[in-house]
Every structure is written in structure tokens, then in C-alpha cells.
N, C-alpha and C positions, 0 to 999 in steps of 0.2 A: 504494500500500500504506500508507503514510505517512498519507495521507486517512482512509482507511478506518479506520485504529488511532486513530487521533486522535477522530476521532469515533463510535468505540463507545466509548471512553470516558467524553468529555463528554457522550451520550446517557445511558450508563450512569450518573457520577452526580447527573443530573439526576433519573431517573427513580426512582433510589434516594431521593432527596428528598421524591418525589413519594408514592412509596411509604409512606412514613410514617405520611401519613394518611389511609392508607388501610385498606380488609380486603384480607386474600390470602388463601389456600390452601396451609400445608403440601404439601412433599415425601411422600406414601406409595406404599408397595409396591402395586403395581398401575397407578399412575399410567402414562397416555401423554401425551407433551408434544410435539406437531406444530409443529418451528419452522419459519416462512418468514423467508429471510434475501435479502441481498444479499452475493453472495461475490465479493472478487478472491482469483486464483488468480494466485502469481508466481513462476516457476521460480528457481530459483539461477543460477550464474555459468555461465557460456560455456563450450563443453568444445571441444578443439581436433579440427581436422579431418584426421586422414592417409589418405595413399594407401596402395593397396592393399599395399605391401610394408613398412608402419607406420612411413612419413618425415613429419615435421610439415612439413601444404603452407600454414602463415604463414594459413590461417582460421581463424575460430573458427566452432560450431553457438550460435547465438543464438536463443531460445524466447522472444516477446514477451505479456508479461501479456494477461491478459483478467478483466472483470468477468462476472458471470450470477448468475441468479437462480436458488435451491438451495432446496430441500425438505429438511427431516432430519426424523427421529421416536426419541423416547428413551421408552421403559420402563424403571421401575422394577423391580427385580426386588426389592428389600428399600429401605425408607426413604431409606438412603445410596448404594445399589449400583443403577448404570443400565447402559443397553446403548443405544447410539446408532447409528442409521444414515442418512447422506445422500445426497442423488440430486442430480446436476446435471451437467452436459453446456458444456463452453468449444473455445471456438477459437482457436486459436494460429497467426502466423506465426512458422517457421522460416525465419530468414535466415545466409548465409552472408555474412560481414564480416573484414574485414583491411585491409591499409592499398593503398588504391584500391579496393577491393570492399564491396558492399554490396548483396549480391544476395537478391531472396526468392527460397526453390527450393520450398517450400510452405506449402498454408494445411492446418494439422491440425483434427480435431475429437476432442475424448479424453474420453470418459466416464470417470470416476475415482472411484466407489462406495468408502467408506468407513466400516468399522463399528469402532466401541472400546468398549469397559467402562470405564465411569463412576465414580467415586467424587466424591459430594458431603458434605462432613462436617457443613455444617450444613442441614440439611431444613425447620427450622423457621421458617429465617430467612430474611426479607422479601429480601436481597441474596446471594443463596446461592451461593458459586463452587465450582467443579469442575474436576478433574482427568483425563485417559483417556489409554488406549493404545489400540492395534489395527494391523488391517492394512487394505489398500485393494490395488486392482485398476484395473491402469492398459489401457482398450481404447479402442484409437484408429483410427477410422473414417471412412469419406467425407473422406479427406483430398488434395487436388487439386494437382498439382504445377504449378512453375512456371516461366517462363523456359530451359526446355528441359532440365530437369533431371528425375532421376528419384530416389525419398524411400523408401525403406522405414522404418519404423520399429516395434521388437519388442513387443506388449504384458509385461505379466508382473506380476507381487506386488513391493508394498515396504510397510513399516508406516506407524504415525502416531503420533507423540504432541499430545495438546490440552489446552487450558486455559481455562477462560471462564466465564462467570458470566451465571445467572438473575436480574432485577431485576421482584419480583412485583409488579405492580399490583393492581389492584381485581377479587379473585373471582379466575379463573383467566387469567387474562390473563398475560403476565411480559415486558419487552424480554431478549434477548438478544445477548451479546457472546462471538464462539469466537473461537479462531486454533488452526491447524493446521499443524504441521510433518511435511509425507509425505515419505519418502525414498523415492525410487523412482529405479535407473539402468534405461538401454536405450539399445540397440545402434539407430545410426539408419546406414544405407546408403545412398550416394549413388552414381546412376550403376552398379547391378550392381554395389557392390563397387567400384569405382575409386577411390571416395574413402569414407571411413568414419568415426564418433566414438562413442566410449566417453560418453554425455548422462548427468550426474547431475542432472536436472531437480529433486528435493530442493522442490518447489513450498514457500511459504507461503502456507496458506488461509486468509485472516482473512476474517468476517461480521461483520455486525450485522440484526436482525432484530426483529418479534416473536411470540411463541409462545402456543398456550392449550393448557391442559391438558383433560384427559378424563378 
């Protein structure tokens, strides 16, 4: 994650540099702006594991990052005012961990479509950062258990807030820099019920990418 933020930054102000001397394109109403990015998705802290009559059995539920390659598309609805939406699909190992244990019980896949309303205050500017909220939709599929365990895990709604900035290049070109904070909890079942954790997966989505306009 660290990687990643570090270098959308230093891309970003590179390309801000670069942008200088160059033409862009104004922000307007009507605009659509198709970013390709590279996203890591990284869940929050470990949520603990009890048994079915809700005694802590000393594990934790451990969700391990993943990087993937995401499509998003923002419309302008007015100059300043956008509406963003992204597609991208990761896979996670769930491990259970405590002291001697270190066991995977599965490999997930969670499509996590995420839409927000945009506010950019400057449109006209060559380095244009932006603001959003929304919600997102957590569906988790083809997930394969492992070690002799068995994984339910509940899809459901949590929101998002974002932050990031357009670095416009030459004509309609732009690099792009997001990050993403989705809050999304879910009930994950282990063993019918035998064993059980309250997951605030809470992901951060940071990208870097770059975008053209239409």
C-alpha cells in the first residue's frame, strides 16, 4: 500500500510538471473520463474468531491484500459535479492465525463495484483534485475452501469516501491518482457456525493510473 501511495504521488508530481507545457482540456458538463488504473485493495485489522456460544477461541480472521487491474468511468454532470463508477474483481486469502496457528481456510474472490458523486473545485486546472462519497457492494464468489474447513461469508452494502486528483496532459489524456476508504462489515462462518467473526474489512483502495477523456 505504502508502494503504491508513494508512487502516485511522485508520478503525480512529475506529470504535473510535465503538464505545464503542455495543452489540456478543461473539466465540462458532459465530459466522460474512462480511467485505467492499477489498484491495491487492503483490508483493515484482524477481527477475532468465537465459537458458537461467542467465547474468544485466541484467533484472529486475517484478509491478505491483493493488487488488480480496475476500470472506472466519471461523468460530469455540471463543470464541478461528477459521478464515478469502478469495476474490478480481487482475490483474497482468509487465514486463521494465533499463537501456533497459521492456517489458510480460504481463497475468496469479491467483486466490490463502487459508485460516488464527485466534487472537483477546480475544472480548469491543468492538476485538478477531487473529493466523493458513495456506496459500494461487496459480492463474493467462487470462493474455495481450504484445509478442511468450511467459509461462508455474507455479501451486503457499506459506503466510501475518496480523494484524488486528475494530472492533465497533452489534449485529453490526464495520469490519475484515487484512494479509497470503503467501510464495509460481514459476518464470515466457519464450520456451520462452530466458529464465527464479526470482519470489518474497512479495505483501503488506493490506484494510480491513466485516463482520457471523451
Amino acid at each position: 500500500m505504502k508502494t503504491v501511495i508513494l508512487s502516485a504521488i511522485a508520478a503525480t508530481a512529475l506529470a504535473g510538471g510535465v503538464a505545464q507545457a503542455q495543452d489540456f482540456s478543461p473539466n465540462a458538463k458532459g465530459d466522460l473520463i474512462v480511467h485505467v488504473r492499477a489498484t491495491q485493495v487492503a483490508p483493515a485489522d484482524d477481527a477475532a474468531i468465537l465459537t458458537a456460544a461467542g467465547v474468544n477461541s485466541g484467533l484472529k480472521a486475517h484478509v491478505k491484500n491483493d493488487v488488480m487491474p480496475t476500470l472506472g468511468f466519471t461523468y460530469f454532470l455540471t463543470d464541478k459535479v461528477a459521478v464515478e463508477a469502478i469495476l474490478g474483481t480481487t482475490q483474497h486469502d482468509i487465514r486463521a492465525q494465533g499463537p501456533g496457528t497459521d492456517a489458510l481456510v480460504r481463497k475468496q474472490w469479491v467483486l466490490p463495484p463502487v459508485v460516488t458523486l464527485q466534487y472537483h473545485p477546480l475544472p480548469a486546472a491543468k492538476v485538478s483534485p477531487y473529493v466523493g462519497a458513495g456506496i459500494n457492494y461487496m459480492l463474493f464468489y467462487s470462493g474455495k475452501n481450504k484445509n478442511g474447513f468450511k467459509v461462508a461469508v455474507d455479501d451486503g452494502f457499506g459506503y466510501a469516501l475518496q480523494a484524488g486528483v486528475n494530472v492533465k496532459l497533452k489534449g485529453d489524456w490526464m495520469l490519475n491518482a484515487d484512494i479509497k476508504k470503503v467501510y464495509f462489515s460481514t459476518d464470515a462462518k466457519i464450520n456451520d457456525g462452530a466458529l464465527k467473526a464479526k470482519v470489518d474489512l474497512d479495505p483501503l483502495v488506493s490506484s494510480i493510473g491513466f485516463s482520457r477523456k471523451f
